[in-house]
C-alpha positions as CSV (number, residue, x, y, z in Angstrom):
1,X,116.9,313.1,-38.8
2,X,120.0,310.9,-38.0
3,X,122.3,314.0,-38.7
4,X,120.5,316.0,-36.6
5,X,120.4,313.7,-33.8
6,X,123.6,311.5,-33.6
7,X,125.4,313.8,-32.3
8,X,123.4,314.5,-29.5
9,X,122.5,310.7,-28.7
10,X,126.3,309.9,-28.8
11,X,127.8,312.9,-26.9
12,X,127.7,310.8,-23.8
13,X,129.4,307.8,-24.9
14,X,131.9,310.5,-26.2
15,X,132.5,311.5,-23.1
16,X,133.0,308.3,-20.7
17,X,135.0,307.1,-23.8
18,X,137.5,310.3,-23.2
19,X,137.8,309.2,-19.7
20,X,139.0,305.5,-20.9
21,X,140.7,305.9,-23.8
22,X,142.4,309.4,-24.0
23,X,142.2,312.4,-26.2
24,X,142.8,311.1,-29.3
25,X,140.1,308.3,-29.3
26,X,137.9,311.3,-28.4
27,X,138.8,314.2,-31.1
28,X,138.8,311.6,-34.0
29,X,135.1,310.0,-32.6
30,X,133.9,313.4,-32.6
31,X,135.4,314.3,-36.0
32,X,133.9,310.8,-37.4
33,X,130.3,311.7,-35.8
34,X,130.1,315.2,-37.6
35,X,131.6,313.8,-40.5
36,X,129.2,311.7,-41.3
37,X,126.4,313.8,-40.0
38,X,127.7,316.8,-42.6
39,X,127.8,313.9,-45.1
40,X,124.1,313.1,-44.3
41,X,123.1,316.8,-45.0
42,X,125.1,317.4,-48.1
43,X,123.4,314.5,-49.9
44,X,119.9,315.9,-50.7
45,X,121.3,319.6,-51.3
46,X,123.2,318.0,-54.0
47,X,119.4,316.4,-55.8
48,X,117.6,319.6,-54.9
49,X,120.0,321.4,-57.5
50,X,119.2,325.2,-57.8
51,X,115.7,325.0,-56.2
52,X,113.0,323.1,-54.5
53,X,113.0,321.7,-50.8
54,X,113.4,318.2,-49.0
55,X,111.9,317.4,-45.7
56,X,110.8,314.9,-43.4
57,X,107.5,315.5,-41.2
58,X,106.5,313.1,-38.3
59,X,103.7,313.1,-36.1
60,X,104.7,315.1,-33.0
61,X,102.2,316.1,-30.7
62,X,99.0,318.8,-30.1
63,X,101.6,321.7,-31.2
64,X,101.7,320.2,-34.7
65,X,104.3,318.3,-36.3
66,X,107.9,317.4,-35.7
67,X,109.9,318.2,-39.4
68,X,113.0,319.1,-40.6
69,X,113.5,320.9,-44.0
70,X,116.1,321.4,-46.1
71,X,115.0,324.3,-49.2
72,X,117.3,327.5,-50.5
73,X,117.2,328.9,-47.1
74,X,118.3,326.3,-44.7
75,X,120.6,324.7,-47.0
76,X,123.9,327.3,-46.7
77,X,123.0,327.6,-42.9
78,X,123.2,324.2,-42.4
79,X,126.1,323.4,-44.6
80,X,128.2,325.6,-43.1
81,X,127.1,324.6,-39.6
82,X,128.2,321.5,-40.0
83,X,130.8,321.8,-42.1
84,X,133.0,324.4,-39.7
85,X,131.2,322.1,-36.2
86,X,133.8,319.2,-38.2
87,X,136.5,321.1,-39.0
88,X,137.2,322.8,-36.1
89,X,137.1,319.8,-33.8
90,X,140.7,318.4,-35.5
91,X,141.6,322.4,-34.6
92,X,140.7,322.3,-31.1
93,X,142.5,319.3,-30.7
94,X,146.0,321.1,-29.8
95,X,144.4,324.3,-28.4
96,X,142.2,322.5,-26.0
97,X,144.8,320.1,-24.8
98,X,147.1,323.7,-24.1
99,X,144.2,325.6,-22.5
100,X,143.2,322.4,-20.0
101,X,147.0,321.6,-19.1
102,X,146.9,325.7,-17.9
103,X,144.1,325.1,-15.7
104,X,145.5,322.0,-14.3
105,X,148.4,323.9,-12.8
106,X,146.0,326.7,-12.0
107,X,144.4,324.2,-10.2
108,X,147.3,323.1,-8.7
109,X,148.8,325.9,-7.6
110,X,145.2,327.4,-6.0
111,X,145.0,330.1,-8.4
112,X,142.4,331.5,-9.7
113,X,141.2,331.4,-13.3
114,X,138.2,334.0,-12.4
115,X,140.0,337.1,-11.3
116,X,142.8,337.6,-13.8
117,X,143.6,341.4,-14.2
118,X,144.4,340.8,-17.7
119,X,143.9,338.9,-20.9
120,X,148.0,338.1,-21.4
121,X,148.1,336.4,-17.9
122,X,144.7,334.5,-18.8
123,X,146.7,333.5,-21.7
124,X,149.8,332.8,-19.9
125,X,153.2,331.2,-22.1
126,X,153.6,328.3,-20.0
127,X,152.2,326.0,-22.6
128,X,153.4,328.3,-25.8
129,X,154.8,326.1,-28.8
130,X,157.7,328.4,-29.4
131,X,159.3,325.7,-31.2
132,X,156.1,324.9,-33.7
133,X,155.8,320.8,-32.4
134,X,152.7,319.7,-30.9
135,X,151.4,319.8,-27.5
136,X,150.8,315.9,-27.8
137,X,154.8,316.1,-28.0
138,X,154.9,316.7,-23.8
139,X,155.4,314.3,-21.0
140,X,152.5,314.8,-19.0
141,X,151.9,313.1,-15.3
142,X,149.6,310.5,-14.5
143,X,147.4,313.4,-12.9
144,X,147.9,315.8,-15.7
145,X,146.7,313.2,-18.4
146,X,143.3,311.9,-16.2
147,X,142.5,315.4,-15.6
148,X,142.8,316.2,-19.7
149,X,140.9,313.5,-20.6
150,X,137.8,313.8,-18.6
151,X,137.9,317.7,-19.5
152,X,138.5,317.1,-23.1
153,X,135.8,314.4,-22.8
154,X,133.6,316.7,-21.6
155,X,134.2,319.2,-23.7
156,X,133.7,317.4,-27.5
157,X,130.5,315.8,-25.7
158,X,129.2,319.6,-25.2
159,X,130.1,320.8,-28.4
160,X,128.4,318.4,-29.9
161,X,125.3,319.4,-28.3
162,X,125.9,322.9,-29.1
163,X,126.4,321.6,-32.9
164,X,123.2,319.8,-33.2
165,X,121.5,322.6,-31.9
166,X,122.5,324.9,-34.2
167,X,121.3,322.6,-36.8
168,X,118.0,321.8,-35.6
169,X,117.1,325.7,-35.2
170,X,117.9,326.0,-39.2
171,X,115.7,322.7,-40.0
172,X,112.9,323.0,-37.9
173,X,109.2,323.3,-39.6
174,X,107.4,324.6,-36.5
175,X,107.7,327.5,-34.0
176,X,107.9,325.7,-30.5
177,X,110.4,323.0,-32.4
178,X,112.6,326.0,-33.6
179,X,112.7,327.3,-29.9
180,X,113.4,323.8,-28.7
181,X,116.6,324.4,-30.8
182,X,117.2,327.6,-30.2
183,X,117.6,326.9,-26.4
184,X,119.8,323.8,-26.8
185,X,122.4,325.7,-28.3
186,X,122.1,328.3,-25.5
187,X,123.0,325.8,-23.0
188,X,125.8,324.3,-24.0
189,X,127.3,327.3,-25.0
190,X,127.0,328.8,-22.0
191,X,128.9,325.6,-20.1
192,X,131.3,325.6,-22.3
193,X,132.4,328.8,-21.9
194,X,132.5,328.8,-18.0
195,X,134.0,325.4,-17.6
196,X,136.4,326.2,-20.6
197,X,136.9,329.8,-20.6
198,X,139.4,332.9,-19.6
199,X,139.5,336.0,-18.0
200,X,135.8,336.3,-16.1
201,X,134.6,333.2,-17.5
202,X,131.8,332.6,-15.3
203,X,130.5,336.4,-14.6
204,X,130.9,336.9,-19.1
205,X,129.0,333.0,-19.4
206,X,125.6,334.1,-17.1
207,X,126.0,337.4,-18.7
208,X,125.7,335.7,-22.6
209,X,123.3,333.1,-20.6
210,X,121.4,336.2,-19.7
211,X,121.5,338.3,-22.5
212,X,120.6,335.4,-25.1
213,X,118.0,334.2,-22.6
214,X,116.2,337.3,-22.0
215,X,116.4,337.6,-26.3
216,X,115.5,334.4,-26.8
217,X,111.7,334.7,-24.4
218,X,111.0,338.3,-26.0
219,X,111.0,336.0,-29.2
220,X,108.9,332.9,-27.8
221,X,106.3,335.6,-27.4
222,X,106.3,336.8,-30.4
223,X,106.4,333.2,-32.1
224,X,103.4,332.2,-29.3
225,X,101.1,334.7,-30.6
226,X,101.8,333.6,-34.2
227,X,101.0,330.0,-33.1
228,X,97.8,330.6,-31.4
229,X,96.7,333.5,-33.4
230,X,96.6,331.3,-37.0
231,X,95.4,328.1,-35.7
232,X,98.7,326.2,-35.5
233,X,102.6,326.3,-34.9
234,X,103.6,324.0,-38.7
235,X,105.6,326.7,-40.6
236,X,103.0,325.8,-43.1
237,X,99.8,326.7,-41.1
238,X,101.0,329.7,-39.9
239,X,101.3,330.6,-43.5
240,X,98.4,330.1,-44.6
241,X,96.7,331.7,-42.0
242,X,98.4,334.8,-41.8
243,X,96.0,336.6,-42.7
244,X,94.0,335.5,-40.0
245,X,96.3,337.3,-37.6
246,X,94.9,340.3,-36.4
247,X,96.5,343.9,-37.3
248,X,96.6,345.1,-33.7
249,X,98.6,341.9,-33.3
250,X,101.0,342.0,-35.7
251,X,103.2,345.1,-35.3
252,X,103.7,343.6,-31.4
253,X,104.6,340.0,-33.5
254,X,107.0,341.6,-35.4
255,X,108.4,343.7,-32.8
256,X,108.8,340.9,-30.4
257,X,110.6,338.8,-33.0
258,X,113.6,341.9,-33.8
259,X,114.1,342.6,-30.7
260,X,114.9,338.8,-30.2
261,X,116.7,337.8,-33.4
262,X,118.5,341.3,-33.1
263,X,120.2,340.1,-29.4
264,X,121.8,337.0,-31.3
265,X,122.7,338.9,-33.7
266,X,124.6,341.5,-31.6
267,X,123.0,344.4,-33.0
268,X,123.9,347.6,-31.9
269,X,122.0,348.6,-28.5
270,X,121.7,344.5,-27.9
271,X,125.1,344.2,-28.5
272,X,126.2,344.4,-24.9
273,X,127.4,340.4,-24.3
274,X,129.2,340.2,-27.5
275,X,132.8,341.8,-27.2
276,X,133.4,339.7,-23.5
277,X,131.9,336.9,-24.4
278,X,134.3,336.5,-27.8
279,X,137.0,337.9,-26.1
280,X,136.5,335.4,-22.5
281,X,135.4,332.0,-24.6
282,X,138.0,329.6,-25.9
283,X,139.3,330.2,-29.1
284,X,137.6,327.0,-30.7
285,X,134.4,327.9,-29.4
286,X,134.8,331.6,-30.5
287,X,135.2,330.5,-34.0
288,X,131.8,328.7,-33.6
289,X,129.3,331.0,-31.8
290,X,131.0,333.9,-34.0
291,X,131.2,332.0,-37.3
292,X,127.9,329.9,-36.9
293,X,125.8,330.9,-34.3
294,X,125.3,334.7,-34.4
295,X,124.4,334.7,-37.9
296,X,121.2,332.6,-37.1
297,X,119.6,335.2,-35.8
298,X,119.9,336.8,-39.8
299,X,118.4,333.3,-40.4
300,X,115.3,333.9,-37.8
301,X,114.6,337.5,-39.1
302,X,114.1,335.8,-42.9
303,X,112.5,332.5,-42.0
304,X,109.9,333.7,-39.1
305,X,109.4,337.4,-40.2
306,X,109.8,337.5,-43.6
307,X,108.2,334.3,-45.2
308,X,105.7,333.4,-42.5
309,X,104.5,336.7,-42.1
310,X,105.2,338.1,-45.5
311,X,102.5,341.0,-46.3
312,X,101.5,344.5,-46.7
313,X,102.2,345.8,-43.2
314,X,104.5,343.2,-42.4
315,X,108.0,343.1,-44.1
316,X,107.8,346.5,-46.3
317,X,106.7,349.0,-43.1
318,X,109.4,348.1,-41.0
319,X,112.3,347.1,-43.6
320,X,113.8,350.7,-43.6
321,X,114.3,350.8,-39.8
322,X,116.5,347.7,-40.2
323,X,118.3,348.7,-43.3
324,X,119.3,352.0,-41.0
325,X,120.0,349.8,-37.9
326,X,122.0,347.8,-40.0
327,X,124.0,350.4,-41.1
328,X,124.5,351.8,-37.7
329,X,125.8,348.4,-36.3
330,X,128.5,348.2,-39.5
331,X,129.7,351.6,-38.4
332,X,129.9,351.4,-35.0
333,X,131.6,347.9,-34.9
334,X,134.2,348.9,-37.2
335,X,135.4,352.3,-35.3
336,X,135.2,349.7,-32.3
337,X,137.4,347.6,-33.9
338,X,139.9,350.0,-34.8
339,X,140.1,351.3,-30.9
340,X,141.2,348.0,-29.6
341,X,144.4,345.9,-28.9
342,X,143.0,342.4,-28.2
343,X,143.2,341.0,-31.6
344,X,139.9,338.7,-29.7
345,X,138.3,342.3,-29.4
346,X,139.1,343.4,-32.3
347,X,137.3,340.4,-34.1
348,X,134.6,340.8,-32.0
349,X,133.8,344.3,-33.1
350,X,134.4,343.1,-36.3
351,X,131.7,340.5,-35.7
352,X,129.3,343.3,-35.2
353,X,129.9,345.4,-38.1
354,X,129.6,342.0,-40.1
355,X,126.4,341.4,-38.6
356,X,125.1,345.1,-39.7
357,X,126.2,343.6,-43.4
358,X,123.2,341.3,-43.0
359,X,120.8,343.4,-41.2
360,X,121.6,346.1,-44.1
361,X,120.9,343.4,-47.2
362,X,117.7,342.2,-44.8
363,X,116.1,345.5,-44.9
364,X,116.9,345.9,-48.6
365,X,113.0,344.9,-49.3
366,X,115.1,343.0,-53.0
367,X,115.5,339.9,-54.2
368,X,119.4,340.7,-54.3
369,X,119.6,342.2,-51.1
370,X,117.9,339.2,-49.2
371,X,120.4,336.7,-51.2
372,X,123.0,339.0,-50.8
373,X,122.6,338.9,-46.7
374,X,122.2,334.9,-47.0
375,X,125.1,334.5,-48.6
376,X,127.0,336.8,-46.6
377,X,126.4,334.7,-44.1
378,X,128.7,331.5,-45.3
379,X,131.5,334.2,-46.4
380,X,131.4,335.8,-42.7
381,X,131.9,332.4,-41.4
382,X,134.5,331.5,-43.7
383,X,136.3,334.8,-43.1
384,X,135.9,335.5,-39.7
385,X,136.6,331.8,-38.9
386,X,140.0,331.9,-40.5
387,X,140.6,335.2,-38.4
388,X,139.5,333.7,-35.0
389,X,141.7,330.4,-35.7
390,X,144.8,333.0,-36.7
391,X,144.2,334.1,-33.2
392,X,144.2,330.7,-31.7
393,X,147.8,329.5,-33.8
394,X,149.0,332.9,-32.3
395,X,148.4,331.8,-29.0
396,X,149.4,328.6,-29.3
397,X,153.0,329.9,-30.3
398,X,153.0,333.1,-28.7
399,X,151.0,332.9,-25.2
400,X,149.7,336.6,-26.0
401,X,146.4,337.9,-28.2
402,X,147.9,341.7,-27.3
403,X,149.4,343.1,-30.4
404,X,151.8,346.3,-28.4
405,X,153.4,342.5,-28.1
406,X,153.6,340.9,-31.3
407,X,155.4,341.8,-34.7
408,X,157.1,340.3,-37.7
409,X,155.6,336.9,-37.2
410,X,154.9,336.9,-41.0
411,X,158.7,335.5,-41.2
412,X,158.1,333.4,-38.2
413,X,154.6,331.4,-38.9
414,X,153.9,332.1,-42.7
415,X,151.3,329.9,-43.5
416,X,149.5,331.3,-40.7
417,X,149.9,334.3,-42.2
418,X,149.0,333.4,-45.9
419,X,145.6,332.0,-44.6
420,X,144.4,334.7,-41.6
421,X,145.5,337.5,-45.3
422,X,142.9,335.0,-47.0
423,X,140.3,335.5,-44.3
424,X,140.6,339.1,-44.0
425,X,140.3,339.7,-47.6
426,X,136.9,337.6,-47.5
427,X,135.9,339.8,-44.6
428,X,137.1,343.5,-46.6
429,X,135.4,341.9,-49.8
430,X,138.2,341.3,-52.6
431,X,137.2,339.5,-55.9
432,X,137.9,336.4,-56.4
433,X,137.0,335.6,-52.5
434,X,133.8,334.9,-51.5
435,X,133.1,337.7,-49.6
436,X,133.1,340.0,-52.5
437,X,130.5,338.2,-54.0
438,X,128.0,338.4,-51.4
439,X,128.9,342.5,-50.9
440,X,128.5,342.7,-54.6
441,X,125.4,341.1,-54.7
442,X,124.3,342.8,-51.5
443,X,125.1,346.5,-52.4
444,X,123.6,345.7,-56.0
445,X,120.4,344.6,-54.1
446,X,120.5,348.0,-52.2
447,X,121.3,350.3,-55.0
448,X,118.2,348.8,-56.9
449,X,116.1,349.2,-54.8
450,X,116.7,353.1,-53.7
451,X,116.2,353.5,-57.2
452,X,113.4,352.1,-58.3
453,X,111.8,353.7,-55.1
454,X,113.3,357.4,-56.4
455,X,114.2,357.4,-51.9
456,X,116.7,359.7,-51.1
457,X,116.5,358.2,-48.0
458,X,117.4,354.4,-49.1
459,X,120.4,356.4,-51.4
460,X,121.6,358.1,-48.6
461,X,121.4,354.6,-46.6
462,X,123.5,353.3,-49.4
463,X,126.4,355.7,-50.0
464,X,126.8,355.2,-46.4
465,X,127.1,351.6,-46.1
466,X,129.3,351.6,-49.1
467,X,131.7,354.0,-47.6
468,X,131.3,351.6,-43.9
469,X,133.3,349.2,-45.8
470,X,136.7,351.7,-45.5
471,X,136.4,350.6,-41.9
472,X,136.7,347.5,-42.6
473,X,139.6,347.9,-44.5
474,X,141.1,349.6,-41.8
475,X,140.7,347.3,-39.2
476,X,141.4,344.1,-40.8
477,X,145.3,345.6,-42.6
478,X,145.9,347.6,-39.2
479,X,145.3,344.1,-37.2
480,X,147.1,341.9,-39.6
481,X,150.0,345.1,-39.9
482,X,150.5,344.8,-36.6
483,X,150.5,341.7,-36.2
484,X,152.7,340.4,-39.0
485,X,154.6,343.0,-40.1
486,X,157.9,345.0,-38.4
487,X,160.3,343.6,-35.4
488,X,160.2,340.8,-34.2
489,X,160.1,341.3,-30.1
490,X,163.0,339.4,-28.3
491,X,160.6,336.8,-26.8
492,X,159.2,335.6,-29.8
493,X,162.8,335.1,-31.7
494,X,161.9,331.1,-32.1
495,X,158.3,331.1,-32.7
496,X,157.5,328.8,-35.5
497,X,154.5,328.0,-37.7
498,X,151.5,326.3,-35.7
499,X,151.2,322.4,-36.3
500,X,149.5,320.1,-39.1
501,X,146.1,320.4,-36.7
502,X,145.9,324.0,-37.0
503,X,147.3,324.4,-40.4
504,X,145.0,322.1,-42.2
505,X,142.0,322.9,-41.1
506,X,142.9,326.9,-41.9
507,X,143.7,325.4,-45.4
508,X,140.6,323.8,-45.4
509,X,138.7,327.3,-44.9
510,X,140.6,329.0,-47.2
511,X,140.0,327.0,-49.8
512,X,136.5,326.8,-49.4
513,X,136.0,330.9,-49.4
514,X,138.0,331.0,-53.0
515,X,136.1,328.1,-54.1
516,X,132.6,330.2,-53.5
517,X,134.8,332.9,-54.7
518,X,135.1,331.8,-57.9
519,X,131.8,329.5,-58.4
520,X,129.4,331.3,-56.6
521,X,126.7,329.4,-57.8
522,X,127.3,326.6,-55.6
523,X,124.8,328.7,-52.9
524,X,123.4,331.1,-55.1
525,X,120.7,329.3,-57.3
526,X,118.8,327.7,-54.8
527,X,119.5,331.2,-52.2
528,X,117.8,333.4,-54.9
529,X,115.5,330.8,-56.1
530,X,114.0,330.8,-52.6
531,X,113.9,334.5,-52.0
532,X,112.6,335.2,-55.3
533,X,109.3,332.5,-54.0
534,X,108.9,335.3,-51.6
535,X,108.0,338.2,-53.9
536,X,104.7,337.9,-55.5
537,X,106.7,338.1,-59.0
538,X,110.1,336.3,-59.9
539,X,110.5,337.6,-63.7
540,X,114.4,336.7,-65.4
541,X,115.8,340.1,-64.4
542,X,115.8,340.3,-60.4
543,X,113.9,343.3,-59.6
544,X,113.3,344.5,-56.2
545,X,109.6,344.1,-56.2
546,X,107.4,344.6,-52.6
547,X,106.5,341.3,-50.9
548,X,103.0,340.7,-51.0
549,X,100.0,339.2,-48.7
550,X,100.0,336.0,-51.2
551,X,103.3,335.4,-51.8
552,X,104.8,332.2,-50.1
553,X,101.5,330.9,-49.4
554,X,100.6,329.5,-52.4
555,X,103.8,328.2,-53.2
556,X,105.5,324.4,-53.7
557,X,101.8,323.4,-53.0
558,X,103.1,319.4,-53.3
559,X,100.5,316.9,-53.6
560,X,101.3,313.5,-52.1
561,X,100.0,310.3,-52.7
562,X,99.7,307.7,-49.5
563,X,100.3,304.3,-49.8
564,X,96.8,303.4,-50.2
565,X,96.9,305.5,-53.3
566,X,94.7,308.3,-51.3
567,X,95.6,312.2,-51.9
568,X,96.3,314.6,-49.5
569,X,97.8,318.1,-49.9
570,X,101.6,318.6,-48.3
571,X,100.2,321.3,-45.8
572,X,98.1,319.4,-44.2
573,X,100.1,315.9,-45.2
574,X,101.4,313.9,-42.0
575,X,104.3,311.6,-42.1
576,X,105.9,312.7,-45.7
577,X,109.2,313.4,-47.1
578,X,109.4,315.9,-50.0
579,X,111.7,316.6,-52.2
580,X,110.4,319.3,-54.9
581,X,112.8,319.9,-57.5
582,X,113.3,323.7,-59.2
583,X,110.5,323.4,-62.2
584,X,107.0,322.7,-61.0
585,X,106.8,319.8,-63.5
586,X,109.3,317.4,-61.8
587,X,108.2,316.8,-58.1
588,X,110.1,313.8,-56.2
589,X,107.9,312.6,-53.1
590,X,109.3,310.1,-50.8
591,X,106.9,308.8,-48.5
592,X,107.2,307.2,-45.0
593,X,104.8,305.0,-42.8
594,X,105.4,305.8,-39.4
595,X,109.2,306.4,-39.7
596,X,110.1,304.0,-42.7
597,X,110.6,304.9,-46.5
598,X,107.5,302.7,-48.7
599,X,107.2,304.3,-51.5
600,X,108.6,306.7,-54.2
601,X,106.2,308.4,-56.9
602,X,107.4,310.9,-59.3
603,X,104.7,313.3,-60.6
């Protein structure tokens, strides 16, 4: 509860404190907030080991109850939510400070920063560290500095909404709570990329605004007839009267919530806001909705679709038109990709082809597949993260994202180039990065599960997505070719390496996507130990069984004793923490009256 909330409760004094004390007492506030709320999270991942769930449940209102719940699922979404929200705060730091000191003088001067006719004069080299030292290395004006700090006060006080929004969508326990959260990211988002933005920031921020939106009430439909239809909104009741739901009902359910996880996701046909939006949004915030965001829509698809409405007519009838729509958005993003000269373009394309990744392992209807897609997840983040904040250290030095201008800056800014060779290896897939594991897993997932079936079909579907990942090849060593490798142009003879800010936090990425690389285990045992709780069997060897009408329903069934040493099942349970461990014989219940810890029993 307090990591989701402080940050939201202490964006505003974040933001009158930016106007009074500068930008430094701002970025580090902000860091210290996330910090600890990350810290907050990580601490019952590390007791729930490789299985079992923790979550707090208060009374709420006639919709049900207000919870938040940490089990195999949540646990890597959250995690990396947090964990890139906190690191790339210290990297906006020097980008921000550049990008608000350009609109100052835009401001200045009367120019517009709506109109631009192209990306390099958004850009613009009037700020460009050519010589590698800071931006908090210039002279600014009395005017110059009160107008940075109430715009950089402003903008850590919005991302830190946007942060806790993301995390509250990948806690919540019931349907009009995760919509709640799913709209508190929207807004923020949106402001902060018109207030902060290039190119057409305000047309490409109502367009996102409209596009997510317009997603985002196609799927309140969807989660309103589940609600009503079984009796409930609780994650938990909806479950258990699923059955209850009638037939006629749920292929419009089901529909309704595609069509609405598949616009955040940037499918292909619902793809449209994507490429502008990453291409018009500041760097820092790029990294986020790209890295972060997006992907919860993979998130919604498993969570609402999958385990609440697991069944015969459910998951298994539709799973093969989003294992093809899944492959059709890997291949289209990567020729995309390979047409452009924006490298913001060309990561946005590559965004959607990475997003096809997950819709593919989604659709596999296998326990490897399904984990596979979750874990993709954290190594897209990690990968395409590094990418975006290679862009950002290039236009920090530079002034230009267009690559007919850039060249050779491997000699010039190394490091930078060490770390964006790191994240485009996690993105192509190469062992000992973490983004090989989660294709391998993935693709094994896939591969099982055309065979056991004996579908042409689903083999086809798989050769093809195998071969999709020679586009991704391409794009990724073309990009970093061009942008590395040969002359140097004239204007960029002094360029240097980006600063500590930049260069740390990239560090920080990279480490993390060799670390999963190597130890993938970290994520995996509670990721398959969850998805294997949605197949009716979960025997040693991973098979890709058919999810059932039962399974999930009778599952982690945690009874709870009260303080007054009466029994009530965790369904229907109000007011309780739980925190069930991986073997059913070891169950941890921590237990609250009102919103205090009593008690602790262990069954």
């Amino acid at each position: 509860m307090v990591a989701t909330f402080m940050p939201l409760i202490l964006s505003p004094v974040v933001y009158f404190l930016g106007r009074r004390k500068g930008i430094n007492i701002t970025t580090w506030l902000t860091f210290g907030i996330l910090a600890i709320s990350t810290t907050l999270v990580i601490i019952p991942c590390i007791d729930l080991g490789s299985g079992g769930s923790y979550q707090e449940i208060f009374d709420w209102s006639q919709l049900g109850h207000f919870g938040l719940k940490l089990d195999g699922l949540s646990i890597p979404f959250a995690i990396t939510i947090y964990l890139l929200s906190t690191v790339i705060v210290i990297y906006s730091k020097p980008y921000m400070v550049r990008k608000i000191l350009i609109q100052f003088d835009q401001l200045k001067h009367s120019k517009s920063t709506t109109d631009s006719s192209s990306y390099d004069d958004a850009e613009s080299e009037l700020y460009s560290a050519k010589d590698g030292k800071s931006m908090s290395s210039l002279v600014l004006t009395t005017d110059q500095k009160s107008y940075l700090n109430e715009q950089l006060g402003l903008y850590y006080s919005l991302y830190l909404v946007f942060a806790m929004g993301m995390l509250g969508t990948v806690l919540a326990t019931n349907l009009f709570e995760f919509y709640v959260f799913f709209e508190l990211m929207l807004v923020p988002s949106f402001f902060l990329i018109a207030f902060f933005g290039y190119g057409k920031r305000r047309r490409t921020s109502l367009m996102f605004f409209f596009w997510a939106h317009v997603g985002a009430v196609i799927m309140l439909l969807g989660l309103m007839a589940m609600g009503f239809l079984s009796g409930g909104f609780d994650y938990d009741v909806v479950k258990a009267n699923v059955s209850q739901i009638p037939s006629a009902w749920i292929a419009v359910i089901v529909a309704a919530l595609i069509i609405g996880f598949a616009v955040k996701l940037g499918a292909f046909l619902v793809h449209i806001w994507l490429p502008d939006t990453y291409t018009d949004a500041p760097t820092p915030i790029t990294v986020l909705i790209s890295s972060a965001m997006t992907g919860i829509g993979a998130y919604g698809l498993i969570r609402i679709w999958i385990d609440l409405l697991s069944g015969p007519g459910n998951y298994s009838d539709y799973a093969i038109y989003i294992n093809i729509w899944g492959l059709i958005t890997m291949i289209y993003g990567g020729v995309m990709a390979l047409m452009q000269k924006d490298i913001k373009r060309v990561l946005a394309y590559s965004s959607i082809s990475s997003m096809g990744y997950l819709l593919f392992g989604i659709g596999s209807e296998s326990v490897l597949g399904i984990s596979g897609a979750i874990f993709m997840y954290v190594t897209h983040a990690l990968g395409k993260g590094l990418l975006f904040m290679m862009v950002g250290a290039v236009i920090l030095q530079t002034g230009t994202r267009n690559m007919d201008k850039l060249g050779g800056l491997g000699g010039k800014m190394p490091y930078t180039a060490v770390f964006a060779m790191i994240g485009g290896l996690t993105i192509i897939g190469v062992p000992i990065t973490s983004g090989f594991m989660s294709e391998w897993v993935l693709f094994n997932g896939a591969l099982q599960n055309a065979v056991v079936d004996w579908s042409s079909l689903k083999a086809v579907s798989f050769a093809l997505a195998i071969s999709a990942t020679i586009l991704t090849s391409a794009y990724i060593l073309w990009m970093y070719k061009r942008i590395f490798y040969g002359v140097v142009p004239e204007t960029l003879k002094n360029v240097r390496d980006s600063s500590k800010y930049v260069l740390i936090t990239m560090g920080i990425l990279a480490s993390l996507t060799l670390i999963l690389g190597l130890y993938p285990d970290l994520l995996y045992k509670p990721i398959i130990a969850y998805v294997e709780n949605l197949y009716d069997e979960s025997p040693n060897e991973l098979k890709p069984v058919k999810i059932g009408a039962a399974s999930s329903q009778n599952n982690n069934q945690t009874n709870t004793t009260l303080g007054n040493g009466a029994s009530e099942e965790q369904s229907g349970g109000v007011n309780n923490v739980t925190n069930t461990l991986g073997t059913p014989q070891t169950q941890k219940t921590h237990l609250i009256s009102g919103n205090h810890l009593v008690s602790y029993v262990t069954i």
